[in-house]
PAZAPA-4460 file (N, C-alpha, C; in steps of 0.05 Angstrom, whole numbers, plus 32768, in hexadecimal, padded with zeros to 4 digits):
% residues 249
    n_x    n_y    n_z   ca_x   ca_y   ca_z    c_x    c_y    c_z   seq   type   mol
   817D   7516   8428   8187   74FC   841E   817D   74E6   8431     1      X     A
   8172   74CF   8425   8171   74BC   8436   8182   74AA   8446     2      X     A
   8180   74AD   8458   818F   7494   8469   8194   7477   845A     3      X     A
   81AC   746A   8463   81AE   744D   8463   819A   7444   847C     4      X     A
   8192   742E   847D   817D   741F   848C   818A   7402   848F     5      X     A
   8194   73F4   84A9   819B   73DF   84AB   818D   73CC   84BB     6      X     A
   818E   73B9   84B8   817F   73A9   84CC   8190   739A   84DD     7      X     A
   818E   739A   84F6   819F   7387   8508   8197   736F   8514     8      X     A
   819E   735C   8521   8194   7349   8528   8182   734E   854C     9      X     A
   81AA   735A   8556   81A7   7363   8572   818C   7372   8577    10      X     A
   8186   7375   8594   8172   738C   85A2   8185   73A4   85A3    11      X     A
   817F   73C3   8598   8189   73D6   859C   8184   73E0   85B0    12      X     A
   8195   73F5   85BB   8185   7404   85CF   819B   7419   85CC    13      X     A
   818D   7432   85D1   81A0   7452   85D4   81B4   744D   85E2    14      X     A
   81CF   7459   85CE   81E9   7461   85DD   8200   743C   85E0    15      X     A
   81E8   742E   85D3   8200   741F   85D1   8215   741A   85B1    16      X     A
   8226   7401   85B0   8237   7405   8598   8239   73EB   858D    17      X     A
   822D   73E5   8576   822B   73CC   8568   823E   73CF   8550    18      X     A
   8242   73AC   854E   8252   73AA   852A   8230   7398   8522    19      X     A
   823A   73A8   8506   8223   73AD   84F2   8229   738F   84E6    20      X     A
   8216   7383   84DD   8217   7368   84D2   8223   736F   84BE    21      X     A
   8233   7353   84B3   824D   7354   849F   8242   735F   847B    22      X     A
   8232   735A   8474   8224   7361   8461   8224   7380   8458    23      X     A
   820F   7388   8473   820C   739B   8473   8226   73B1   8477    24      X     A
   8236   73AA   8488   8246   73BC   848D   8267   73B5   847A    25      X     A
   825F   739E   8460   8273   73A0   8448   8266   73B6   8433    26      X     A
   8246   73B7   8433   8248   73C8   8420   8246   73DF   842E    27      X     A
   8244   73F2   844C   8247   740E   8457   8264   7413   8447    28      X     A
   827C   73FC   844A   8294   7406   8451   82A3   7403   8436    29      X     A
   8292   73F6   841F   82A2   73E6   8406   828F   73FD   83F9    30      X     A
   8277   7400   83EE   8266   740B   83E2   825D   742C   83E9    31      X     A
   825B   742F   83FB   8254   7450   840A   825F   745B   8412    32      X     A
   827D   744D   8413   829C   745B   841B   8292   7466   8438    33      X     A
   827C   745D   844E   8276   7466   8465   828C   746D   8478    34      X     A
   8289   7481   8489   829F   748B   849C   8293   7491   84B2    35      X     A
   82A8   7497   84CB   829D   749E   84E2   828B   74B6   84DE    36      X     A
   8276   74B4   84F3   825A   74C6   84F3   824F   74CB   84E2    37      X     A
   8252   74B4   84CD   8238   74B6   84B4   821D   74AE   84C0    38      X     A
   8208   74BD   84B9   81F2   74AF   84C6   81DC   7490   84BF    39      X     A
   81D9   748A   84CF   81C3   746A   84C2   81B1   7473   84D3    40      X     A
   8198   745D   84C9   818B   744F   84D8   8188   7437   84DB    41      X     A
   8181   7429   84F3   817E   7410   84FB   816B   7402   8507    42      X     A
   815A   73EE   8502   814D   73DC   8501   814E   73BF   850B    43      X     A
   8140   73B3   851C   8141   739E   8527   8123   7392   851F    44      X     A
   8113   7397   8511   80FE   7388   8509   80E7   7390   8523    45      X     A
   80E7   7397   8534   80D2   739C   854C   80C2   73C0   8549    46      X     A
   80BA   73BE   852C   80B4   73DB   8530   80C3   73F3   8536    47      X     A
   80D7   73F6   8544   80E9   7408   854B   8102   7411   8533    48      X     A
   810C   7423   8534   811F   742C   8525   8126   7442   853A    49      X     A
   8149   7443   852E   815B   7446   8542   8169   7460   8530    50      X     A
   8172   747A   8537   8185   748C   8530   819C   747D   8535    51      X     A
   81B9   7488   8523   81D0   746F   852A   81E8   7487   851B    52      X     A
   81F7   7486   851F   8218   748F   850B   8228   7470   850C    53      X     A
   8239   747F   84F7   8250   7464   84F9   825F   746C   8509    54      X     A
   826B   7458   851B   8273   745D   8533   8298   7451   8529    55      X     A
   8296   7440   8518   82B3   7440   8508   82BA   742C   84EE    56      X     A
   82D1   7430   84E2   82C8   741C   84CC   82E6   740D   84C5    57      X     A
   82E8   73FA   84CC   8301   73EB   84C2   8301   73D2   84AF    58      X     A
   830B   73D8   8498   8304   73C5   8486   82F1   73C7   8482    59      X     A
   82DF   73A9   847B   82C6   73A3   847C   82B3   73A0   8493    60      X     A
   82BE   73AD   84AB   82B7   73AC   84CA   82A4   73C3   84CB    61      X     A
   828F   73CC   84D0   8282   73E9   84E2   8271   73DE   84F4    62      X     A
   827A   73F5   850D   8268   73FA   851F   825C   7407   851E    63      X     A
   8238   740D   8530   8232   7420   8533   822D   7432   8543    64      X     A
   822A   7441   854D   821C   744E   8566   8203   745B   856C    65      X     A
   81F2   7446   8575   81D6   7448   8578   81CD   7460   8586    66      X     A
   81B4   746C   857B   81AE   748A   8589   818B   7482   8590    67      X     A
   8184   748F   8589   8164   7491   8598   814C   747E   857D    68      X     A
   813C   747D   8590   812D   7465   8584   8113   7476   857A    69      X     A
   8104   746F   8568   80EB   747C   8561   80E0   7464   8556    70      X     A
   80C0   745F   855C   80AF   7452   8555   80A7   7458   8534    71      X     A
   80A6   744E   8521   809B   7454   8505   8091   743A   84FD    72      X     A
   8078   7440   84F3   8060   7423   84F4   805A   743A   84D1    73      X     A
   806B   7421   84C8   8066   7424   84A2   8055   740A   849D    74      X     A
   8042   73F9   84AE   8040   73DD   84A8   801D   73E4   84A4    75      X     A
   8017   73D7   848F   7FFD   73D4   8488   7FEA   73D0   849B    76      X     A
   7FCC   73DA   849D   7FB1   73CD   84AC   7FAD   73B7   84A1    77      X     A
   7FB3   73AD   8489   7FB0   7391   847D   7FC7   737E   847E    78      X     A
   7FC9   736A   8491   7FD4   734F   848F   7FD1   7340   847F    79      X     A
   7FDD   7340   8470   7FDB   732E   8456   7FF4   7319   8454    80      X     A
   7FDE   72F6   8458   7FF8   72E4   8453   7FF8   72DD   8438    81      X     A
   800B   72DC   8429   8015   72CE   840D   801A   72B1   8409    82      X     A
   800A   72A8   8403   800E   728C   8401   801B   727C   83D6    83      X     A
   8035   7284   83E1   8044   7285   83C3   804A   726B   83B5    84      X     A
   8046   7267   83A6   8057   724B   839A   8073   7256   8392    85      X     A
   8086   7242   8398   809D   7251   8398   80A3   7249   8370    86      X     A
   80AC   725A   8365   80B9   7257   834B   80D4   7251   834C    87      X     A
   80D8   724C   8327   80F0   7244   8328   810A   7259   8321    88      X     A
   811A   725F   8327   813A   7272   8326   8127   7287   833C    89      X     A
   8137   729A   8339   8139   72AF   834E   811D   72C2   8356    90      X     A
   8100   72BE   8348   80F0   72C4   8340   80E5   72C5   835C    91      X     A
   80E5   72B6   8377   80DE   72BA   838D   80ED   72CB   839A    92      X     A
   80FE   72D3   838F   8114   72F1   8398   8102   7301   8396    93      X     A
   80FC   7308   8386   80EC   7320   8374   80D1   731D   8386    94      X     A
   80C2   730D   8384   80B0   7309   8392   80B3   730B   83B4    95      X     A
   80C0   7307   83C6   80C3   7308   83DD   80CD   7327   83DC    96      X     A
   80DD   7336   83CB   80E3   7350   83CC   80D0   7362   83CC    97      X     A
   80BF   735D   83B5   80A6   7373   83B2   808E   736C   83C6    98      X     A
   8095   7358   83D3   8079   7356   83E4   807A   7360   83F7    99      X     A
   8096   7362   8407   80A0   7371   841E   8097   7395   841A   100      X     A
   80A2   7393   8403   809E   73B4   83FA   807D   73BA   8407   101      X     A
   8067   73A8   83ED   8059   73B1   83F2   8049   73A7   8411   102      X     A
   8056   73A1   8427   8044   7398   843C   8040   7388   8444   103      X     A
   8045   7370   8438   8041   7354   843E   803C   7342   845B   104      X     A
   802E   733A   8468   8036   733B   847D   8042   7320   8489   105      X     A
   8041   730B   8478   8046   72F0   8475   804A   72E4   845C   106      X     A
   805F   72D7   845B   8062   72C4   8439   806A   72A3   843D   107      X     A
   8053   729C   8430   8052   7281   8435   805F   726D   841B   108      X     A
   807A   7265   841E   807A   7259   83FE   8071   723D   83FF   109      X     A
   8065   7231   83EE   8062   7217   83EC   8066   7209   83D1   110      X     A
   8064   71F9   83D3   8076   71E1   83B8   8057   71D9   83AD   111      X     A
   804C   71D7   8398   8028   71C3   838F   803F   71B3   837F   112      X     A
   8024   71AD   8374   802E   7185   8363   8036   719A   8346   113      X     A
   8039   71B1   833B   8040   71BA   832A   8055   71CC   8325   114      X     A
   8061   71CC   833F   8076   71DA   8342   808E   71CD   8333   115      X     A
   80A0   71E0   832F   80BD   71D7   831C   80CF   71D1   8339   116      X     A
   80CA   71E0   834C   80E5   71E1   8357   80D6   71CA   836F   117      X     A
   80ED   71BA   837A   80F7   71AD   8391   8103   71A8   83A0   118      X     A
   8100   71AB   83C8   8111   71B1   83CF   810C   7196   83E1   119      X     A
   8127   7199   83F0   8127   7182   8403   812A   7197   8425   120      X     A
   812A   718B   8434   8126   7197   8453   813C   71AE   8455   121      X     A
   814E   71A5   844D   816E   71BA   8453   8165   71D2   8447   122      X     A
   8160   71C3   8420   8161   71E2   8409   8146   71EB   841B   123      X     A
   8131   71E7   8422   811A   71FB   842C   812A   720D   8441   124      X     A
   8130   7202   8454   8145   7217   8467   8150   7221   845D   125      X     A
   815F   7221   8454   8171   7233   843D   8169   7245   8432   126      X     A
   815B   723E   8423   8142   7253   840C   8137   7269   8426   127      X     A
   812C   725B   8434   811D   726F   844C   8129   7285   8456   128      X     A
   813F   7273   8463   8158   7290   846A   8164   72A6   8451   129      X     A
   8160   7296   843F   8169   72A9   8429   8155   72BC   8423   130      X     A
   813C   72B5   841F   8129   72C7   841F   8123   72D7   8431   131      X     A
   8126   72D0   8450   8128   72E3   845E   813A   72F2   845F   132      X     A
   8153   72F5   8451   815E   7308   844F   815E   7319   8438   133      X     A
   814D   7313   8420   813F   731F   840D   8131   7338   8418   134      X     A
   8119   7332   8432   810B   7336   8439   8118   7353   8448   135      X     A
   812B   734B   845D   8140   7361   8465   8141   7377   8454   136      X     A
   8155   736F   8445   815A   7382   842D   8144   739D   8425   137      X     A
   8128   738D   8420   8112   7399   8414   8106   73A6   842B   138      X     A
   8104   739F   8444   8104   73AE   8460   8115   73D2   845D   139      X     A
   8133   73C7   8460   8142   73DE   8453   8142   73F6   8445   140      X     A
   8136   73EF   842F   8130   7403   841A   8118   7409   8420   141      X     A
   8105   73F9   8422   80ED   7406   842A   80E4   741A   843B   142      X     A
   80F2   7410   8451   80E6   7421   8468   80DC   740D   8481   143      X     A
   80D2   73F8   8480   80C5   73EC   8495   80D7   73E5   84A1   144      X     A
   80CC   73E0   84B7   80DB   73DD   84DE   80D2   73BA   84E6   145      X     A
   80BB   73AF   84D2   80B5   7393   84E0   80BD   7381   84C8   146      X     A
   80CD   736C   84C9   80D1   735F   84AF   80B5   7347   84AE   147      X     A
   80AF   7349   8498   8098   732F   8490   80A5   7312   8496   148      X     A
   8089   7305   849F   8096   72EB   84AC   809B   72D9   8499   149      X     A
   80B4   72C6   8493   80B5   72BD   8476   80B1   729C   8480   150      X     A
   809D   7289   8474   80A7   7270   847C   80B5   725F   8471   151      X     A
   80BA   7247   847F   80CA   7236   846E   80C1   722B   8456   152      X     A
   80C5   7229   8441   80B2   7219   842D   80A8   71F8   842F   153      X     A
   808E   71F5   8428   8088   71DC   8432   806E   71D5   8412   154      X     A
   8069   71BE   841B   804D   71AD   8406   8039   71BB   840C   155      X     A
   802C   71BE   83FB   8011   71D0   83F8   8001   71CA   8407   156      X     A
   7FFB   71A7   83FB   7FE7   719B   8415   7FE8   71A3   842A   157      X     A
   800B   71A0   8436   8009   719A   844F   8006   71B0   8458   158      X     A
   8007   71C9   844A   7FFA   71E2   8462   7FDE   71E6   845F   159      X     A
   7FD7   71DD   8447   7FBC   71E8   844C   7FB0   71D6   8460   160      X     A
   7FB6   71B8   846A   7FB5   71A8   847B   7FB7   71B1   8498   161      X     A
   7FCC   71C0   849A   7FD9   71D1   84B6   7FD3   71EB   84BD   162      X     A
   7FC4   71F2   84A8   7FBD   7214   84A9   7FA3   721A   84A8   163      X     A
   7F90   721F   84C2   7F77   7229   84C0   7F74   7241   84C2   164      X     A
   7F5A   724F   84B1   7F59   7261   84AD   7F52   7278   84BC   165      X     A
   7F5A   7292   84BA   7F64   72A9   84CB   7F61   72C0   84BA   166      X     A
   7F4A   72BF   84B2   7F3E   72D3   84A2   7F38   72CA   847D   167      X     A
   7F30   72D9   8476   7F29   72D6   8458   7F42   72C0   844A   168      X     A
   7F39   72B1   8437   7F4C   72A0   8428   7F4D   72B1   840E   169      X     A
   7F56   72B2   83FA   7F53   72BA   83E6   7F68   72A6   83D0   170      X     A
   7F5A   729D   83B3   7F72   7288   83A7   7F73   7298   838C   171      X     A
   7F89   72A0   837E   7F84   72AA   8364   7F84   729E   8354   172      X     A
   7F6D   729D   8349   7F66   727F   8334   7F57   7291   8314   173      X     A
   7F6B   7291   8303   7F66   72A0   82F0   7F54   7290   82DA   174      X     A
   7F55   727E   82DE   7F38   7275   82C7   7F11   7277   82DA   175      X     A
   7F1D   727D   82F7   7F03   7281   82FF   7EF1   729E   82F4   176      X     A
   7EDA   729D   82F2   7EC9   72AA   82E6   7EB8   72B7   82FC   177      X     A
   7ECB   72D2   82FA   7EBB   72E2   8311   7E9F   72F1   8313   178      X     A
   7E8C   72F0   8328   7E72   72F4   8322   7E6A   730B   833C   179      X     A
   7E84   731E   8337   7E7C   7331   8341   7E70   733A   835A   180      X     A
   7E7C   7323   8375   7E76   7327   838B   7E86   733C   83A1   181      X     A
   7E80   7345   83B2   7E8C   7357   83BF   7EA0   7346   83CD   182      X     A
   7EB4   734F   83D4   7ECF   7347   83E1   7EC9   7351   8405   183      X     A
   7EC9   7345   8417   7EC6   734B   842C   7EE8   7344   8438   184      X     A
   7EF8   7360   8442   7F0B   7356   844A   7F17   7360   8471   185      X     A
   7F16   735C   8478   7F1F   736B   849B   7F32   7371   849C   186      X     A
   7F49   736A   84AA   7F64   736D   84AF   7F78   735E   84A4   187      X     A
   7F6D   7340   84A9   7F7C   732A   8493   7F75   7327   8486   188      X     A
   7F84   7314   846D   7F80   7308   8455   7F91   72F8   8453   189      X     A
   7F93   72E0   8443   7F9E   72D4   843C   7F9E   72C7   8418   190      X     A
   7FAF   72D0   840B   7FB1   72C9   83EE   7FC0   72AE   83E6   191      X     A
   7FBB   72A1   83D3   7FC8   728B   83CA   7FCB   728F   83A6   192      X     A
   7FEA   728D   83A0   7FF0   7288   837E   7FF8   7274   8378   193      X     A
   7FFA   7271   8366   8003   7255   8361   801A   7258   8346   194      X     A
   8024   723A   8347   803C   7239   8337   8039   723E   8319   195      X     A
   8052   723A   8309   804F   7246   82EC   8034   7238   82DD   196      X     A
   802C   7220   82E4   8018   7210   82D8   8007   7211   82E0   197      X     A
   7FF5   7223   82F3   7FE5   721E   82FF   7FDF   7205   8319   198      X     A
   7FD0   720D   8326   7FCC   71F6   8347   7FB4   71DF   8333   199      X     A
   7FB9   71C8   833C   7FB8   71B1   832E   7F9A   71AF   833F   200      X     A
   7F7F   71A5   832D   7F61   71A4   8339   7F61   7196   8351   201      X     A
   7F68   7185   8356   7F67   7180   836E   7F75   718A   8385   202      X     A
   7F87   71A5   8381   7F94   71B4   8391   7F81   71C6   8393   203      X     A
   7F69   71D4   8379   7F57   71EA   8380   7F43   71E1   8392   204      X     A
   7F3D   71C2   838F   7F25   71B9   83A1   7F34   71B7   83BF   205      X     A
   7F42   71B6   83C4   7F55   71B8   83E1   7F57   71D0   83E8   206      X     A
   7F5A   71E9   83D8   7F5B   7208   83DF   7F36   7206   83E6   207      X     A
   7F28   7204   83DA   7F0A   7203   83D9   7F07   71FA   83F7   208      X     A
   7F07   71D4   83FC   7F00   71D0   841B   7F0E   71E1   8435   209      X     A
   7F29   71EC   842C   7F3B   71F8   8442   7F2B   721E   8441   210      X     A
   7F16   721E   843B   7F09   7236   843A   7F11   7252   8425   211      X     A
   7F26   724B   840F   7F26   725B   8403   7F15   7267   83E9   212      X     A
   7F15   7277   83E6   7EF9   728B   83CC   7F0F   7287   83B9   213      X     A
   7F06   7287   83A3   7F1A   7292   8384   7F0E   72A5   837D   214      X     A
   7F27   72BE   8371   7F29   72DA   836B   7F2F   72CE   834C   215      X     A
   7F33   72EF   8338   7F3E   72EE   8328   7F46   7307   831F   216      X     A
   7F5A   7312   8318   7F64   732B   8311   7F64   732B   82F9   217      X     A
   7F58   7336   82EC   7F50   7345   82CA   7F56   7327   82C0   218      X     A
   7F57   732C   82A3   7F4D   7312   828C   7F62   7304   8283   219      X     A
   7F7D   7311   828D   7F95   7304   8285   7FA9   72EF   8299   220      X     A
   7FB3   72E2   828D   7FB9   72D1   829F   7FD7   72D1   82A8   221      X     A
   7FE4   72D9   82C5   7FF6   72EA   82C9   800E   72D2   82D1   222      X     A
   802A   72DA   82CA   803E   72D1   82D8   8039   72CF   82F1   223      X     A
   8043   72B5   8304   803B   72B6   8324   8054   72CA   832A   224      X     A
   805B   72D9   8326   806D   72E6   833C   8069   7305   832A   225      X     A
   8052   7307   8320   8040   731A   8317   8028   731F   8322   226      X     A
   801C   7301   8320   8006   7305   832F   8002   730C   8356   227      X     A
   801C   7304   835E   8025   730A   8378   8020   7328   837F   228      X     A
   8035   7336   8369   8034   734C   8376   8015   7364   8370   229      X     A
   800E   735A   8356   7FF7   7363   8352   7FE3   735E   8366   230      X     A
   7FDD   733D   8373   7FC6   7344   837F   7FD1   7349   839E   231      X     A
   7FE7   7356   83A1   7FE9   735F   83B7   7FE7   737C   83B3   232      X     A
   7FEE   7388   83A3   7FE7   73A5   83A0   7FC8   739F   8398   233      X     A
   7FBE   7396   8393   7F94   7390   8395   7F8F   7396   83B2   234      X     A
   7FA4   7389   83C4   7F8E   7386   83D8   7F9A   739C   83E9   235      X     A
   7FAB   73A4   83EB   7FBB   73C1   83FA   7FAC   73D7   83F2   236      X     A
   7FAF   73D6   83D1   7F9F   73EF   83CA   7F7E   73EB   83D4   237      X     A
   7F6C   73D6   83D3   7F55   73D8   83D5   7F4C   73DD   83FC   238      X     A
   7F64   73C3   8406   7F61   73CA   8428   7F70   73D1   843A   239      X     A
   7F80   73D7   8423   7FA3   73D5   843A   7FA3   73F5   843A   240      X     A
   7FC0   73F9   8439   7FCD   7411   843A   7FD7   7423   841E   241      X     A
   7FD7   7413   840F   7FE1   7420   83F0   7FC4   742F   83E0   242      X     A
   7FC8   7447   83EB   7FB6   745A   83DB   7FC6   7473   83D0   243      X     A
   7FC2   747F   83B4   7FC4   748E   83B0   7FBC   74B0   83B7   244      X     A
   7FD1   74C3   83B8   7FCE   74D9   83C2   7FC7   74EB   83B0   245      X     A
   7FBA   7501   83AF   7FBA   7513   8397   7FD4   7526   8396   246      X     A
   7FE4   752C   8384   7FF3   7541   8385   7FF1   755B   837D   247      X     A
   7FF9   7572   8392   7FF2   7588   8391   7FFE   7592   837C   248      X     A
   7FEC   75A7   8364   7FF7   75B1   8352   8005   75C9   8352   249      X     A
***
């Protein structure tokens, strides 16, 4: 059976005894009916994972009792930043969830001149922390030990203004007409999607001077929080870590 997997804020270390963040330790004690010396594991984002029991449970209160630490590196050879336009309702849920899954190693949201949604300084903080705890979550289930770095959301311009480049650019630009050049990729990458309407021409000529190539994934023209996860499984499966195994018959 698999373990629960939590993430904590604190530094662990063997043999000591933490309360589990409130979240987490309403649904051990509301949801999994958890009891003393059930086993977890635990997580602080630094690569490490921690053996743990519940150490007690009152109410919506648990502690744990931290046991021995083991190194587990589930994190891709490919760094891949996401450079997202954020959509409108919960659709960057979904998107910040599956990207974690598959690897992600950075997610950049930004607002273009075609975006629905608008935020002001507070809602971007807001949104951020919320997504980073999207991000948690999908840590959890997954398996990974390092959470993806999530930023604040900001204007398109202004990052591509603030952000020089650190490996390959890549923009997914579905009316571009691909002519079949080879993809040269290293360790990084960096992708950009754009909002339900498409990035507005003088946002592609701004991806263009800030050094980015345009891609295109097959002939159809994809939901952005489709095309997200698709061309992130493109580039995992082609350089990352997501390859298929044969199964023994």
């Amino acid at each position: 059976m698999r373990l629960t997997r939590v993430h904590v804020e604190a530094a662990l270390s063997p043999g000591s005894v933490i309360e589990l963040p409130s979240v987490a330790a309403a649904h051990l004690a509301k949801v999994l009916r958890a009891r003393s010396g059930d086993a977890l594991v635990l997580f602080a984002g630094d690569g490490l994972e921690f053996a743990a029991t519940v150490a007690s449970v009152r109410g919506s209160q648990v502690t744990a009792a931290v046991g021995e630490s083991r190194e587990v590196d589930r994190e891709s050879p490919l760094a891949v930043t996401l450079v997202q336009c954020v959509p409108r309702g919960d659709r960057m849920d979904f998107i910040v969830q599956k990207a974690t899954e598959l690897g992600v190693a950075r997610i950049v949201p930004v607002l273009s001149q075609r975006s629905v949604v608008r935020l002001d300084e507070p809602q971007a903080a807001s949104k951020a922390a919320h997504w980073r705890s999207v991000a948690v979550n999908a840590c959890e289930q997954c398996g990974r030990n390092r959470l993806p770095t999530i930023d604040a959301p900001r204007q398109l311009i202004r990052y591509l203004g603030d952000s020089p480049a650190d490996g390959p650019r890549l923009l997914l630009e579905p009316e571009f007409e691909s002519r079949g050049a080879a993809l040269d990729v290293g360790a990084k990458v960096e992708i950009a999607i754009g909002p339900e309407g498409g990035f507005a021409a003088e946002e592609i000529e701004a991806f263009r001077i800030s050094g980015f190539s345009a891609v295109r994934l097959g002939p159809r023209i994809l939901r952005t929080e489709t095309a997200a996860i698709a061309a992130l499984a493109w580039l995992q499966s082609g350089f990352g870590d997501l390859k298929a195994f044969p199964i023994k018959a």
